[in-house]
C-alpha positions as CSV (number, residue, x, y, z in Angstrom):
1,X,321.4,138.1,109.1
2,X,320.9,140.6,106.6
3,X,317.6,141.6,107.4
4,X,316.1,140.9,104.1
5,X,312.7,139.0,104.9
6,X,312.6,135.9,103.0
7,X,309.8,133.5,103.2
8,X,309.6,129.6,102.5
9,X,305.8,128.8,101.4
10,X,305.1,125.1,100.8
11,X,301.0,124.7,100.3
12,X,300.4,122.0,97.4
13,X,298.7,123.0,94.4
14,X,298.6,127.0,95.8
15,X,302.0,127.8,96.8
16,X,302.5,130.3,93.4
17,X,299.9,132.0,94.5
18,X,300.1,132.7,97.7
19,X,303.8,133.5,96.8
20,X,302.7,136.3,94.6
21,X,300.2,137.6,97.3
22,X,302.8,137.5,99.7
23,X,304.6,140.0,97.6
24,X,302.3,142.1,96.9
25,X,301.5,142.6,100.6
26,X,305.0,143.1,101.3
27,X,305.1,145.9,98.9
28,X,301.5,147.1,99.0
29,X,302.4,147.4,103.1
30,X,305.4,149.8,102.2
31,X,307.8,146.5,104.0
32,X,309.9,146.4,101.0
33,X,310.2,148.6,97.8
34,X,310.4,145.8,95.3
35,X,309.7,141.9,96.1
36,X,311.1,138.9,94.3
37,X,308.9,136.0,94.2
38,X,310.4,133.0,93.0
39,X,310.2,129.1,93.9
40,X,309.8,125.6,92.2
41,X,308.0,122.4,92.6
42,X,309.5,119.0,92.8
43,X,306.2,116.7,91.6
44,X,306.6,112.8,92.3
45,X,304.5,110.8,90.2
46,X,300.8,109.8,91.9
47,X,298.5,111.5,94.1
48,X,299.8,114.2,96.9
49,X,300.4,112.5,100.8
50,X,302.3,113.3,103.3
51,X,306.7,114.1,102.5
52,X,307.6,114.5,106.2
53,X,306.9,111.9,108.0
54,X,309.1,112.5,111.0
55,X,307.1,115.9,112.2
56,X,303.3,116.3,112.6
57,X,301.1,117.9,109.7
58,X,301.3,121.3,109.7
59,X,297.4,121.4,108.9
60,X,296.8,119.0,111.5
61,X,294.0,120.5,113.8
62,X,292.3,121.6,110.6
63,X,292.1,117.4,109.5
64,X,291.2,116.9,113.0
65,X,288.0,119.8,112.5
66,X,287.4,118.2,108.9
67,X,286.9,114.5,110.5
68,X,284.3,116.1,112.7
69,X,282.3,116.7,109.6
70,X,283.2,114.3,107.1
71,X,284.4,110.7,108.2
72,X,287.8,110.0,107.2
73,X,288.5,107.5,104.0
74,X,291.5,104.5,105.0
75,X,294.1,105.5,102.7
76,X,292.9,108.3,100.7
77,X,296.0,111.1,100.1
78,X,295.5,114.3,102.2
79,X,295.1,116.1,99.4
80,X,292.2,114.2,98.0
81,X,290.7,114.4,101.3
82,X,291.0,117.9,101.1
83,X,289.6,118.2,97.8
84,X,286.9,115.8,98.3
85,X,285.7,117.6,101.3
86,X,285.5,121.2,99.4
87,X,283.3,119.0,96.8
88,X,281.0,117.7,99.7
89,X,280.6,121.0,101.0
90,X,280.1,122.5,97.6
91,X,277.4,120.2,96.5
92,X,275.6,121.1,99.6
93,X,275.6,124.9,99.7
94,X,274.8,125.4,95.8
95,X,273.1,122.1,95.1
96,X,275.5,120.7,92.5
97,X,274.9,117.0,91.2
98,X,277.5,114.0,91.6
99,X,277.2,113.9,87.4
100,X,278.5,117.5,87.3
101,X,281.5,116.3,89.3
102,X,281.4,112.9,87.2
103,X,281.4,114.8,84.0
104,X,284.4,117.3,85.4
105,X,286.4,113.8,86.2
106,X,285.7,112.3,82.4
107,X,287.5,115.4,80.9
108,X,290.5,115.6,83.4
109,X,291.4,112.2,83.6
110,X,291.7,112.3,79.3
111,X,294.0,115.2,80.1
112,X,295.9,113.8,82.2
113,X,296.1,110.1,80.1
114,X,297.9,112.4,77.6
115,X,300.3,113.4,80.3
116,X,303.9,111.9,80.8
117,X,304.0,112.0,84.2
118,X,299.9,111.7,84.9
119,X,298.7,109.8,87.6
120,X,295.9,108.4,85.4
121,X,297.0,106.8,82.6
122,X,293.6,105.1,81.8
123,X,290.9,107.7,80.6
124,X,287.0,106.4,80.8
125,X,283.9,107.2,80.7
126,X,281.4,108.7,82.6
127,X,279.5,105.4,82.9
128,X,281.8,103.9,84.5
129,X,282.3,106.6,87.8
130,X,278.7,106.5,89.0
């Protein structure tokens, strides 16, 4: 072992940053003098689910706290259970509107119909979502 600390981060859409904060800490802390943050991101077409299906979920207990508040949805992708949850709650505390969301939808879905390797293909309208 060299004693060089190296650290293998792996959280969906924020593992850059919290690679970069990581760092930071690491020098900010007086740990290390310089810190080398680098990764990469093998994307499969489609929404985000689970990769590893032989070991439990690593956020496990907090799904288990989220499906006290917020029923779980057959089939849905972690990740959009995640994301749908953070909506929920937002909507709630600052009294957002489902069209706010429904508009926010219209424009990423034409983004990502321009995409190669978007998981929507077919952009629409916002009649058509609620």
């Amino acid at each position: 072992m060299t004693g060089i600390p190296i650290f293998n981060v792996n959280n969906n859409c924020s593992t850059g940053s919290n690679t970069l904060f990581l760092a930071r800490q690491a020098v900010a802390s007086g740990v290390v003098e310089c810190a080398l943050a680098l990764g990469f991101e093998q994307m499969t077409p489609g929404a985000l689910g689970s990769t590893f299906m032989d070991r439990p979920l690593p956020m496990e207990t907090f799904f288990m706290k989220l499906f006290e508040i917020q029923a779980p949805k057959e089939g849905a992708p972690p990740a959009a259970i995640l994301f749908g949850g953070a909506g929920v709650e937002y909507m709630e505390k600052y009294g957002a509107k489902s069209e706010t969301f429904g508009k926010i939808t219209v424009k990423a879905r034409k983004h990502f119909s321009n995409r190669i390797r978007g998981c929507h293909k077919k952009s629409f309208k916002k009649t058509g979502l609620i």
